[in-house]
Legacy VTK file of the C-alpha trace (Angstrom):
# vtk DataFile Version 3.0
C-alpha trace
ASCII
DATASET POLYDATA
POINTS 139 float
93.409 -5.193 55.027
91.385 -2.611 53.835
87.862 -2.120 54.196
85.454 -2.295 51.640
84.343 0.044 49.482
80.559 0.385 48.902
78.746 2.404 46.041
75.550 3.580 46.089
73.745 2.850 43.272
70.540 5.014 42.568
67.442 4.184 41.375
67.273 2.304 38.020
65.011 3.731 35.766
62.874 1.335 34.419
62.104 0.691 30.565
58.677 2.061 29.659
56.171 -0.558 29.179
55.388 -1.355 25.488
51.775 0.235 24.827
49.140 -2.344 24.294
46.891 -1.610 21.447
43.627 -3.273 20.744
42.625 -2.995 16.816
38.931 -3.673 15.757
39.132 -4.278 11.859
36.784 -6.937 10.192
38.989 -6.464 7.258
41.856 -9.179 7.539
44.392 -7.303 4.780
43.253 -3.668 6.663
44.024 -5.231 10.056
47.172 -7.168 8.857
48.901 -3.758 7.580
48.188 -1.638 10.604
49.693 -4.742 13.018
52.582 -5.121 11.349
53.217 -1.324 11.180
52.490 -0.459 14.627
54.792 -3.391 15.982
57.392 -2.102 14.082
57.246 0.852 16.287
57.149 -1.254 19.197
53.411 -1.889 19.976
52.161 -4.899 21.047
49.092 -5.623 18.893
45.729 -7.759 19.067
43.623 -7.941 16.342
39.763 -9.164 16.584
37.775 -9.099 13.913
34.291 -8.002 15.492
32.987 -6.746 18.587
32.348 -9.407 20.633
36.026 -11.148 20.685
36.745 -7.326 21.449
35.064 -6.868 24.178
36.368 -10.567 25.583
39.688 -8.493 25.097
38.295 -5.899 26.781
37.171 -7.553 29.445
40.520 -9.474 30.334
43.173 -6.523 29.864
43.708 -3.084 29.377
44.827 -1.397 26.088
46.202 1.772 25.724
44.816 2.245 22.248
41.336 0.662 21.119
41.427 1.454 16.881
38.100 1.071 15.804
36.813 -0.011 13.086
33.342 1.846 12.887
31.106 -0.561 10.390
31.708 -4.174 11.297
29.059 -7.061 11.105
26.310 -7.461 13.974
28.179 -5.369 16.561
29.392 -2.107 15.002
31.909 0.755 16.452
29.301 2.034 18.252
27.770 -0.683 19.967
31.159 -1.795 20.953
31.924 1.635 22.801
28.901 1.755 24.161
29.431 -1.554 25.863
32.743 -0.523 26.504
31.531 2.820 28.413
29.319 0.515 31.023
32.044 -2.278 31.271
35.382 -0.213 31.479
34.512 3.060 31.277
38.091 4.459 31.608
38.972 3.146 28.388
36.339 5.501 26.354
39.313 7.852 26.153
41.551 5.302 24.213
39.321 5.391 21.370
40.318 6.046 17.959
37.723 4.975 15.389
38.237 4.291 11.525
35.871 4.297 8.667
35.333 5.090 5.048
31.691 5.962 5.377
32.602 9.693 5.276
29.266 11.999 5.477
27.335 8.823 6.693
25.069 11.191 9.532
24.618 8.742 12.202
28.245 8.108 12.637
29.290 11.524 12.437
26.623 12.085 15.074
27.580 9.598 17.455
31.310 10.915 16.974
30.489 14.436 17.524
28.574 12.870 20.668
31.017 11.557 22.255
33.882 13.627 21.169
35.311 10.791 19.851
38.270 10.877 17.160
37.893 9.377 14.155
40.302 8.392 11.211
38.913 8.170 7.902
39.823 5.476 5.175
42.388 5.571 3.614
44.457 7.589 5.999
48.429 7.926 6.180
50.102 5.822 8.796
52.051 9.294 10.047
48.552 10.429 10.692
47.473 6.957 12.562
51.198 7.622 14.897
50.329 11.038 15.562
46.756 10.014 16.956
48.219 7.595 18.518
50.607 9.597 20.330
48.041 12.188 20.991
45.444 9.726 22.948
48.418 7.670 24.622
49.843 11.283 26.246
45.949 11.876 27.855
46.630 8.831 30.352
LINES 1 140
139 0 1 2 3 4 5 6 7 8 9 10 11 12 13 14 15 16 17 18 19 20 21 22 23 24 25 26 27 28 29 30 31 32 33 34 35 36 37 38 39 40 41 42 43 44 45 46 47 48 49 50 51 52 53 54 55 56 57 58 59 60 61 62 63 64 65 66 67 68 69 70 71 72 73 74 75 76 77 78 79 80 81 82 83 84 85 86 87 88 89 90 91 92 93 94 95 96 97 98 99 100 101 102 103 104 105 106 107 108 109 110 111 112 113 114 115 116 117 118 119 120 121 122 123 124 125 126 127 128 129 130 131 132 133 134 135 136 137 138
């Protein structure tokens, strides 16, 4: 009888995570679009529709990608990052925001600020995927 043979097998590479991605959007047809784009590249998506279910979000997992929305009823991009920044600050760098309000001061202020990036309405989704890509390659 002969003995058995035995193979090494070397380490198994595992599958990358799929890259969580919060989106911020108190427009339902806005925030519909960019869910169903971005898990058709393999995100998974949650969609809130103001700041406080975002920060509930926030508060009970970690996103690789928090898009935005900068003018939203009662709690507005700002607020929301700001509360962000004292409750988990390492997220601040996940931030992509989103308006139309282009040459509105105070939000290009508080962008400038922060150094924040910022995606304004309408953009391209190529544009939204190279952002994307761009914050998710700082982690």
């Amino acid at each position: 009888m002969q003995p058995e043979k035995t193979h090494e097998i070397g380490d198994i590479a595992e599958a990358p995570k799929p890259k969580k991605i919060l989106i911020l959007e108190d427009d339902l047809v806005l925030a519909l679009l960019l869910k169903e784009e971005l898990e058709s590249q393999k995100y998974l998506v949650t969609v809130v529709s103001s700041g406080v279910e975002g920060l509930k979000k926030i508060l009970a997992d970690d996103y690789s990608v928090i898009l935005c929305d900068m003018v939203m009823p009662n709690f507005p991009g700002d607020m929301f990052y700001l509360a962000v920044e004292r409750a988990r600050p390492h997220l601040c760098k996940r931030f992509i925001f989103m308006t139309g309000h282009k040459g509105e001061r105070k939000i290009e202020q508080f962008i400038r600020r922060i150094r924040g990036l910022m995606l304004w309405k309408p953009f391209e989704m190529h544009v939204l995927f190279d952002t994307i890509q761009s914050v998710t390659k700082r982690q």
